[in-house]
N, C-alpha and C positions, 0 to 999 in steps of 0.2 A: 506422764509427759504428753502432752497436745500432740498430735499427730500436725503436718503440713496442711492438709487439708484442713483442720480446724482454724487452724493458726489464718489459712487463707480466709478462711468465714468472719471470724472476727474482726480483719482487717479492713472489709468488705463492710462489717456493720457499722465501723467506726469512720471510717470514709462516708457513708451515707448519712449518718448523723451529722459529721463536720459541714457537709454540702447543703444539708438541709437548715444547720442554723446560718451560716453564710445567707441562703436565699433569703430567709425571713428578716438577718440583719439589711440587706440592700432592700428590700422594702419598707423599712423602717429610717432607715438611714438617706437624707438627701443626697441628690448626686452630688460629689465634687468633680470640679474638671481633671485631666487627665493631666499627669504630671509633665514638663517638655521632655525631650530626648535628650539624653547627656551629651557635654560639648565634646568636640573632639573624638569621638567613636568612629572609628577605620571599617569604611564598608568595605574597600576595593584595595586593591597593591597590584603595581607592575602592571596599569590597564591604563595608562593615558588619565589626561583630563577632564572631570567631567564636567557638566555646563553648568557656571557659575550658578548660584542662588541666592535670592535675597536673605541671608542669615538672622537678620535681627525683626525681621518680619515674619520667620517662620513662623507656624499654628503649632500648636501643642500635637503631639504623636496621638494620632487614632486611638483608640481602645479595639481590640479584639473584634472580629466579626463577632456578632450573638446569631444560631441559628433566630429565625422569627421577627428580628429585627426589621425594622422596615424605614427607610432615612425617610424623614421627610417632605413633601414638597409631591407632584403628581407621580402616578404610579407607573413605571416605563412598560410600554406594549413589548410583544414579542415581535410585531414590524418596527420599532424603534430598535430595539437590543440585534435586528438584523439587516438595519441601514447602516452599520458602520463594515467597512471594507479597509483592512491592512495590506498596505501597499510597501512597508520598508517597515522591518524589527533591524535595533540595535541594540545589542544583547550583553550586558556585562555581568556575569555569572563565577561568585564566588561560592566555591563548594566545601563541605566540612563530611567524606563518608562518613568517617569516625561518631558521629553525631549526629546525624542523616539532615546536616542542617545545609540550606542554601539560603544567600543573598543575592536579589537580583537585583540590578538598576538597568530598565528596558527602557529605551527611547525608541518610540513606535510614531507610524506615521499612517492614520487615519482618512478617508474619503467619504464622506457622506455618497452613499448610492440610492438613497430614498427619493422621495417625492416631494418629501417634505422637512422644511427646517428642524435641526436638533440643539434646541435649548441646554439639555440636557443629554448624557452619554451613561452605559453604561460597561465596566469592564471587568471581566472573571478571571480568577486563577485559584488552583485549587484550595479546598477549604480548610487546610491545615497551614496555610500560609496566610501573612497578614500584612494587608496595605499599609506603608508608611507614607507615602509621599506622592502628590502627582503636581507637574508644572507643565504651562503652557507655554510653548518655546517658539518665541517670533517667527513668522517662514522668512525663508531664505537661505541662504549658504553660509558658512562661517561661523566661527566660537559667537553663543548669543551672549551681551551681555548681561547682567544682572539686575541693570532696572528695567531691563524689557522683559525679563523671563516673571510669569506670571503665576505665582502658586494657587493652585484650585482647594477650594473647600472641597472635604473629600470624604463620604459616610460610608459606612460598610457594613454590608449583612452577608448573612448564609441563605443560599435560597436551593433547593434540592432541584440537582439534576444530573444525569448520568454522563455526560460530558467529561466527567471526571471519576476515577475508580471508588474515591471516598462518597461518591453519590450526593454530594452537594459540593458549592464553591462559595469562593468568597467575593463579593459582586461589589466593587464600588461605583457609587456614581457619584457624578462631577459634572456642578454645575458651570456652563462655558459663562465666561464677561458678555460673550455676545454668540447670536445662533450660526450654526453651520448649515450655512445653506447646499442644497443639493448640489453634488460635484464637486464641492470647496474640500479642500483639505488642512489637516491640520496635527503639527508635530508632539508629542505628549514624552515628557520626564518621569518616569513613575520607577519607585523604589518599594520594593517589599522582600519580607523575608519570612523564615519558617523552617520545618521541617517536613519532609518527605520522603513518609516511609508505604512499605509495598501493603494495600488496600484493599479486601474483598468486599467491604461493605457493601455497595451496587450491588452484587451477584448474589450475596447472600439473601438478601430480603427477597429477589427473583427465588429461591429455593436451593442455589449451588452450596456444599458443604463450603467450610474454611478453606480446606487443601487443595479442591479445585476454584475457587475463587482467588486466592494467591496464585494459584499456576497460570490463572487469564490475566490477571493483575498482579503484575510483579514490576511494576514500575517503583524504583526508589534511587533514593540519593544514600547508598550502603549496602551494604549487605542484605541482601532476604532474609528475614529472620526464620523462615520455614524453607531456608534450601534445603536442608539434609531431607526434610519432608518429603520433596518433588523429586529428588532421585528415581530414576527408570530402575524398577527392576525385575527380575529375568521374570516374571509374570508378562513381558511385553514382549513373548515372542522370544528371537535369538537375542534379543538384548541385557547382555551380562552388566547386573547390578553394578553403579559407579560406588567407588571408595570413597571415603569421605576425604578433600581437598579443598585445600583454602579457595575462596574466592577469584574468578578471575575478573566477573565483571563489577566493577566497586559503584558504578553509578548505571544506571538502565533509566531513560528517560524516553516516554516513544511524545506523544504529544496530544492535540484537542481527540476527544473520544477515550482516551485513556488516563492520560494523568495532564492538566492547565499548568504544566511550568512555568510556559509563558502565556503574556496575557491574551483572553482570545471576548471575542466580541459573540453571543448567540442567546435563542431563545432556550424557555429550558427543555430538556430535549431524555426520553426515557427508554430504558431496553424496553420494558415491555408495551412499546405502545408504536407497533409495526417495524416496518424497517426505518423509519424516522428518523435517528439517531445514525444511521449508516446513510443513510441518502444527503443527510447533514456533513456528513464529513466528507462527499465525495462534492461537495458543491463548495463548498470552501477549499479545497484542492485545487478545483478548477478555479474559480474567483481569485485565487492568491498565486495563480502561477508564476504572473510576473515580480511579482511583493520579490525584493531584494532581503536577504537574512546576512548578518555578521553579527559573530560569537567572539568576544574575549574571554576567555576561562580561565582560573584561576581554581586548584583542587590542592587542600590542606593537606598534608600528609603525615603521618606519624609512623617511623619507621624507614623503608625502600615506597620510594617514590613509584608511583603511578609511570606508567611507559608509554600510552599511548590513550588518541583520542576519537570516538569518531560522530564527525558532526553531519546532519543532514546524510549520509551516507560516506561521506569524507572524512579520512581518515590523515591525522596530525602527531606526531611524535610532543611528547611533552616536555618542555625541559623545567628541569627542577632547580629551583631556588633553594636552597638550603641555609635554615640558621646560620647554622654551624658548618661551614665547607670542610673542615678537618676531621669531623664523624659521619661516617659512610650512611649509617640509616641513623638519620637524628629524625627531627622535624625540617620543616620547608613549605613550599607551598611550590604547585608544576603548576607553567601554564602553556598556552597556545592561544594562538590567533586566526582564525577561519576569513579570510577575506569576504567582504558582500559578494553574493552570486546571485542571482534568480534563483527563487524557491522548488519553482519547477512542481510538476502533482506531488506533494507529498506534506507529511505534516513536521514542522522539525523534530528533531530527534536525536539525544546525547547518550554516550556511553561512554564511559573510562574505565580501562582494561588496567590489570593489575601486570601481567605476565607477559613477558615478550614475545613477539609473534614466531611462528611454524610456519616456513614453507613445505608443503607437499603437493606430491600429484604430477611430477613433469611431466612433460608433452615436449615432444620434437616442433622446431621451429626452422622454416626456412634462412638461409642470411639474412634477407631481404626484409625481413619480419621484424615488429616492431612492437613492445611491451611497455606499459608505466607501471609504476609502483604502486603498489595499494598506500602506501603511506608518504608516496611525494608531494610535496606542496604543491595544491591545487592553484592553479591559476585561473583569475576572477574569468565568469563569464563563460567561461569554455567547459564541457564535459568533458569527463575522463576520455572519452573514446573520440574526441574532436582535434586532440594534438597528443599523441602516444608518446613518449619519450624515447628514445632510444637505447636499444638493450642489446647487451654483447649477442651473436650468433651461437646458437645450441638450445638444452632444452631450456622451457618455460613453468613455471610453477603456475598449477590451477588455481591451488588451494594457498592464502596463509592464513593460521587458523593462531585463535589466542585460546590456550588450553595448561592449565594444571594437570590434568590427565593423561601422562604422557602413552597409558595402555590403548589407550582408544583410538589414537594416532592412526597406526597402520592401516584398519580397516575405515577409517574413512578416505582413505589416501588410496586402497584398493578399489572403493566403490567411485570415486571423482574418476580415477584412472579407468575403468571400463563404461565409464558417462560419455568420457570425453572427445570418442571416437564418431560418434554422431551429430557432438556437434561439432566437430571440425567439417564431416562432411556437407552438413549445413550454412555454417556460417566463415569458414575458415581455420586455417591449421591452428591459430594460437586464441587464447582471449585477449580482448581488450585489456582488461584490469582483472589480479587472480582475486578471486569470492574469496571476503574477508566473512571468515566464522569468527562467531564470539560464542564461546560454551557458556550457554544458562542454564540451569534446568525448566525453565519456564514455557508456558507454550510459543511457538515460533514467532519471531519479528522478521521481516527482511525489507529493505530499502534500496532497489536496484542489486549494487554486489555487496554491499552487505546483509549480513545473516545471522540473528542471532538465536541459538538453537542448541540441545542435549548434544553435544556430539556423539554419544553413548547411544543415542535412537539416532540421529542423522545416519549414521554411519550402516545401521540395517541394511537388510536387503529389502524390507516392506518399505525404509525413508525413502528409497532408491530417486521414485519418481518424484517425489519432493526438493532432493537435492541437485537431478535434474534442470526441474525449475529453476532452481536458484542460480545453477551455474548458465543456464540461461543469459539471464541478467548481465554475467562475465565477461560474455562474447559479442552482444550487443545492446548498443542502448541508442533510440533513439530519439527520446523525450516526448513521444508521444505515450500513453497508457496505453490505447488496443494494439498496438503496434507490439511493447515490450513485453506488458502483461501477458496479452493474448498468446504472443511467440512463446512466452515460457513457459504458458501451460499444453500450447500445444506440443513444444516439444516434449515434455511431460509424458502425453499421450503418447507420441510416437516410442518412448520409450517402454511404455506400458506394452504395445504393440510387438515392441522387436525381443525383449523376455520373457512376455506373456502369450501372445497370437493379439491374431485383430479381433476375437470376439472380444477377447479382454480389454481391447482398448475402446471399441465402440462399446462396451458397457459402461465405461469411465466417463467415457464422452456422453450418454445419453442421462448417467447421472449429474454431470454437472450443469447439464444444460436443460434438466429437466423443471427449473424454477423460471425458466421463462415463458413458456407455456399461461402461465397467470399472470407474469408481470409485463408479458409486450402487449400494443398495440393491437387495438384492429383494427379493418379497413371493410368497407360495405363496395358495390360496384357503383352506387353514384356519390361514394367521398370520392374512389379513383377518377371517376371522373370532374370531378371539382375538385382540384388540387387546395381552395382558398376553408376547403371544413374539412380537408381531411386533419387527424389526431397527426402531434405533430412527434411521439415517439421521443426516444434517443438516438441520435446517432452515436455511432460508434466514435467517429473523427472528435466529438464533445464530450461522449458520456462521464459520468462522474459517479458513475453504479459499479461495482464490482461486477454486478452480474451481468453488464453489456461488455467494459473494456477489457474482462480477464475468461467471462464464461462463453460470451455469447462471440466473443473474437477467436477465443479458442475453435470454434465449428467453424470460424470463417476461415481458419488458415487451412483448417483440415478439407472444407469444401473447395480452397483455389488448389490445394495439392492433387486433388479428384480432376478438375477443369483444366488447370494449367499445365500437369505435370510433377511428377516426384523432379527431373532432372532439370528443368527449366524454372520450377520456384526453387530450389536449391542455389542454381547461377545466380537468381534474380537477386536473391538476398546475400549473399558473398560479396556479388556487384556492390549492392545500395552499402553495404557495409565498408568496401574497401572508400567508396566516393567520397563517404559522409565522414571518412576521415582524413580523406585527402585532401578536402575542399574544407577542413577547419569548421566541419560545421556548417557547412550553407544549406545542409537538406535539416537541419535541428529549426526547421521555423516555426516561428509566433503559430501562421495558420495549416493546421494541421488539414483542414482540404488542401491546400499546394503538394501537402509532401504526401498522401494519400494519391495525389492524380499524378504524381511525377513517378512515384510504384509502380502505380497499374501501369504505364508507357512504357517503365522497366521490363515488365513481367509479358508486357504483349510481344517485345520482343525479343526476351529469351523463350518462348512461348508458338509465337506465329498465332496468336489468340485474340478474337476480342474480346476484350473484360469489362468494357465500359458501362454494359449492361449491369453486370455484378457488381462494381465500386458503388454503380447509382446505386442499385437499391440494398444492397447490406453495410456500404462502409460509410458514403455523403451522406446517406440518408435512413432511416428507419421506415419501414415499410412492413412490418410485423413479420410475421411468418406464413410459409405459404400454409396450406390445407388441402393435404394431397388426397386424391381416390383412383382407383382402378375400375373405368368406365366401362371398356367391354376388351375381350379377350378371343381372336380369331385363326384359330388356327388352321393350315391347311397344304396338303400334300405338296411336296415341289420335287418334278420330275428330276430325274438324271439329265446333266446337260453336260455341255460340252468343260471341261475342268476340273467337275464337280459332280459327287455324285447323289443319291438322291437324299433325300431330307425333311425337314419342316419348314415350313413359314410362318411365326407367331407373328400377327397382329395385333399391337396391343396399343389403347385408346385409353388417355388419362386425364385428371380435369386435376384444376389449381383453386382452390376459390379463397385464395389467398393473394393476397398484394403482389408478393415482391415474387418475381421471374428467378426461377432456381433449372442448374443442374443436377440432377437428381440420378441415382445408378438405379438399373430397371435390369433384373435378372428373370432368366428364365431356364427351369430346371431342366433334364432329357436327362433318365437315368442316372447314373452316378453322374452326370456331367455338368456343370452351371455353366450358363455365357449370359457377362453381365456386361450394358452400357450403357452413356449415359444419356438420359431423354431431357432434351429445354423444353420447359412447360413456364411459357409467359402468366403473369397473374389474372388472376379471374379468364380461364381458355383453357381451352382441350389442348391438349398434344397427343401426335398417333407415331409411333415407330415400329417397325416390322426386325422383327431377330432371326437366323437361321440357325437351326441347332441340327445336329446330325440325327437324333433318334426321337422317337415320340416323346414329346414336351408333356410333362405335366404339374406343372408350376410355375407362377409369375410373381416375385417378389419386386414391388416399388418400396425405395428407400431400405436400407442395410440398417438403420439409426443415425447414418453419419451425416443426416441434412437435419437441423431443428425441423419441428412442424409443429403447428396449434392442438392439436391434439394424438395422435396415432406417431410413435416412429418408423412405423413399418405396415405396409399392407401387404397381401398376399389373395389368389386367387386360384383356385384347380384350373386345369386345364380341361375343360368339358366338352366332349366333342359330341355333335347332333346324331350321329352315328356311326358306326363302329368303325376306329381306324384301320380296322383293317381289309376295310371294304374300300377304302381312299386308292385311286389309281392313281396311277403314273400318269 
């Protein structure tokens, strides 16, 4: 009897003969046209109307993307394919888990930001999905009607890029009636469908096995077909191996960089060709903040319906339509509706959860205090933490998590509850909104408070400072990036700091910060002085790099904590926090210089500090890093005087020959004893400070690690005296 594996071979051989005479018949055989689309086929239910079309003038339905293909007509640049800017996605998303199949019908709305006219457009979505349809839709307001709405000839290829996990997409272009001239906009109908299932391809040709290539790419429309794979177990430490449990997340969709759900505009873009591909995604973040996003969803179900939704990081209860009302788990179809909001930094992003939500983790709330729901209907326009809803008086729940796992519960509910104490005293007694977890096995998502993550490893004491992080996100948000990001990895730190010590936390700190070192700026002393050549940097108030708005923000919170104070930035941000929800949002603005210099005002005076110096050159502006040295070192006897008795006098002389003006800590050793303070050293200039220690000094450390620098985090120097100290008199 054939073993499986044979059976597998032969199937294998018989497939590649079938393929091979197919190839040879379509070379032999003329093309015929594509047959039309059958009448009457139901894309959409329960989603509104959508914009007429001319029916008896439609074109026959596309054929399939072919990798290779190439439509005819000039060939689009990668400054073409990156002059179109999305300003408004209108999203109608019909899902099948069961099948891993989705149908979309996206009305998108386009800006030429180029220089020059576009004849032609082109548009990606992943390449397992295939274009049916695009129409040009008159501008203006209102239902268009159907002899104004314009169907575009519409070709489609595969063209490889990592933009998407399958490591190519499916690109079509469309040629416009007339060109779009720079700044002109214009409204687009497009319909396609497919399936979307979770894709290591990309990572594997980089060199990743299967199993960690699913675990980085686990984006699908169903089940992971290697979850029981990605299961943590107890080989990671304390983390006790997960049981095997159905599914709780049925659809995981993050967005461009990961999996083209929706349709996105770019050149082709590769992991392995720098950070490219990353610096892509944070420019189209930025580019698209204001782009308005609305979702109708619609998810097939067979069985017990889907419970909840969460879009862009908002989360929506589903309600189920059922065939049959009279059988509890039949078929049906769940939907919800996401009102238009500003896209905000981030990329869109769906998930539908199988399992009803878990509150844990309370926390004590004053009366006066005030909570929304993770899953209350969003209201357009406004952030969670801009109109709070009102919540009965008592505790607050951190955490609600979506989990089959009901063993893994407790300990993540004990590690959020001994989190939670730090940030209360940083940011206030309760959160805004509790961290919505969604148990994956896959490696981490999060999107403000939302998280999607192993509760099984979250739950560690190693995730500790990760989930930190995330609860971060909980207690504030204020739609800036180095603002949110940067706070949550600093508080991260501070946590690393308060169960660790501070060498541990400045190790953490000096590893995340040590990629900047290569990737900032430099500055010479006559760019400083000609501000019109000097390199113009990232700022932080813009950046759209991880590594300025999460890494390099991170050392900025921890350097004002050093300047301004542990108890006066603690006020500062309670303050900006309780304001910004008091006033509905009026500190959430457009320009993130207003709400950066209305901080620092905050901070100067919970503080009694100027900071103006500091906002200039690490948060308005970029100014690289400084480049610290220890000049010279003078030590010398100081008599017994009147209060005080006798001592040392270090002189200690240090130079910047770095841009940006930094407070920096400057310790100095005496026996068992350290006295550390901090010395302003302006860019490209000496600074000289004198320290008094009680016993003969023999050590002077500049910088702990906790300031970046271009090169060295720390310098140090002996204490060398010209002759014997204890020849020094009084």
């Amino acid at each position: 009897m054939p073993t499986p594996r044979t059976l597998r071979m032969v199937c294998l051989s018989l497939l590649t003969l079938l393929v091979t005479s197919l190839a040879a018949h379509a070379q032999s055989t003329p093309a015929e046209p594509p047959l039309p689309p059958p009448r009457g086929q139901v894309l959409f239910q329960s989603h509104g109307e959508p914009p007429p079309t001319p029916d008896d003038d439609a074109p026959p339905q596309p054929p399939a993307a072919v990798a290779g293909q190439t439509p005819s007509g000039p060939v689009l640049t990668d400054a073409q394919r990156s002059s179109l800017l999305f300003t408004a996605y209108d999203l109608d998303a019909r899902l099948d888990p069961a099948n891993g199949e989705m149908t979309m019908r996206a009305r998108v709305t386009l800006r030429n930001i180029g220089n020059q006219p576009l004849s032609r457009i082109a548009l990606q979505i992943s390449s397992s999905l295939i274009w049916a349809s695009a129409s040009l839709l008159p501008s203006g307001s209102g239902q268009p009607s159907a002899a104004r709405v314009v169907q575009l000839p519409l070709a489609q290829h595969l063209i490889d890029t990592d933009a998407d996990h399958t490591g190519k997409c499916s690109e079509a272009i469309l040629d416009l009636p007339s060109p779009l001239d720079p700044g002109a906009a214009i409204t687009l109908d497009t319909v396609y469908s497919g399936t979307l299932h979770a894709s290591g391809h990309r990572l594997e040709r980089i060199g990743a096995s299967p199993a960690e290539a699913v675990a980085a790419d686990w984006d699908a429309v169903g089940s992971n077909p290697v979850q029981s794979a990605l299961n943590f177990s107890s080989s990671s430490g304390d983390v006790a191996p997960a049981p095997p449990s159905p599914p709780t997340v049925i659809v995981a969709l993050r967005g461009f960089g990961d999996v083209l759900w929706y349709p996105a505009a770019s050149p082709q873009l590769f992991l392995g060709d720098g950070a490219k591909l990353f610096q892509a995604i944070g420019r189209q973040r930025l580019a698209e903040e204001q782009a308005t996003v609305h979702l109708r969803l619609a998810v097939v179900y067979r069985g017990a319906p889907p419970v909840a939704a969460y879009f862009c990081g908002r989360g929506l209860r589903l309600a189920p339509h059922p065939d049959d009302p009279s059988v509890s788990d039949g078929t049906g179809i769940a939907t919800a509706d996401f009102p238009a909001e500003p896209l905000d930094f981030r990329q869109p992003s769906l998930f539908v959860v199988q399992q009803p939500e878990v509150a844990l983790a309370p926390v004590s709330m004053p009366p006066s205090a005030s909570i929304s729901s993770s899953l209350s209907p969003p209201q357009p326009g406004v952030r969670p933490n801009a109109s709070p809803a009102s919540h009965p008086a008592g505790p607050v729940d951190v955490l609600s998590v979506e989990s089959s796992d009901p063993d893994a519960l407790p300990a993540l509910a004990d590690s959020a509850e001994r989190i939670a104490p730090l940030l209360q005293a940083w940011f206030g007694p309760t959160p805004l909104v509790p961290l919505s977890v969604l148990d994956h096995p896959g490696d981490p998502f999060e999107d403000l408070a939302l998280l999607v993550a192993p509760i099984r490893k979250l739950s560690s004491s190693a995730s500790s400072p990760a989930l930190a992080h995330s609860l971060t996100h909980a207690w504030i948000q204020t739609g800036q990036p180095w603002f949110d990001e940067g706070l949550a990895q600093f508080i991260s730190l501070l946590w690393i700091e308060q169960t660790q010590g501070r060498s541990a936390a400045i190790l953490a700190l000096n590893n995340l910060i040590q990629p900047l070192n290569i990737a900032e700026v430099s500055f010479d002393s006559e760019q400083q002085a000609d501000a019109a050549f000097a390199p113009a940097g990232e700022p932080l108030i813009s950046a759209g790099n991880e590594l300025y708005y999460r890494r390099k923000a991170a050392a900025v919170w921890w350097m004002l904590r050093n300047i301004a104070g542990e108890p006066a930035l603690q006020q500062a941000l309670t303050l900006w926090r309780e304001e910004t929800a008091e006033k509905n949002g009026l500190f959430n603005t457009d320009d993130a210089a207003v709400q950066a210099v209305a901080f620092e005002r905050l901070l100067e005076k919970t503080s009694g500090k100027d900071l103006g110096w500091f906002f200039s050159d690490w948060i308005l502006r970029d100014r690289g890093l400084p480049d610290l040295s220890i000049v010279d070192v003078e030590p010398s006897r100081l008599p017994a005087g009147k209060g005080h008795d006798a001592g040392w006098l270090v002189s200690v002389t240090v130079h910047n020959d770095g841009a940006p003006a930094v407070d920096v800590p400057l310790s100095v050793r005496s026996g068992t004893f350290t006295t550390t303070t901090l010395i302003h050293i302006p860019g490209f200039s000496n600074a000289t400070t004198r320290v008094v220690v009680a016993s003969l000094p023999t050590q002077v450390i500049l910088n702990d690690g906790s300031t970046p620098e271009i090169r060295a985090s720390s310098h140090s120097r002996q204490v060398i005296f010209q002759r014997d100290p204890s020849k020094f008199q009084n």
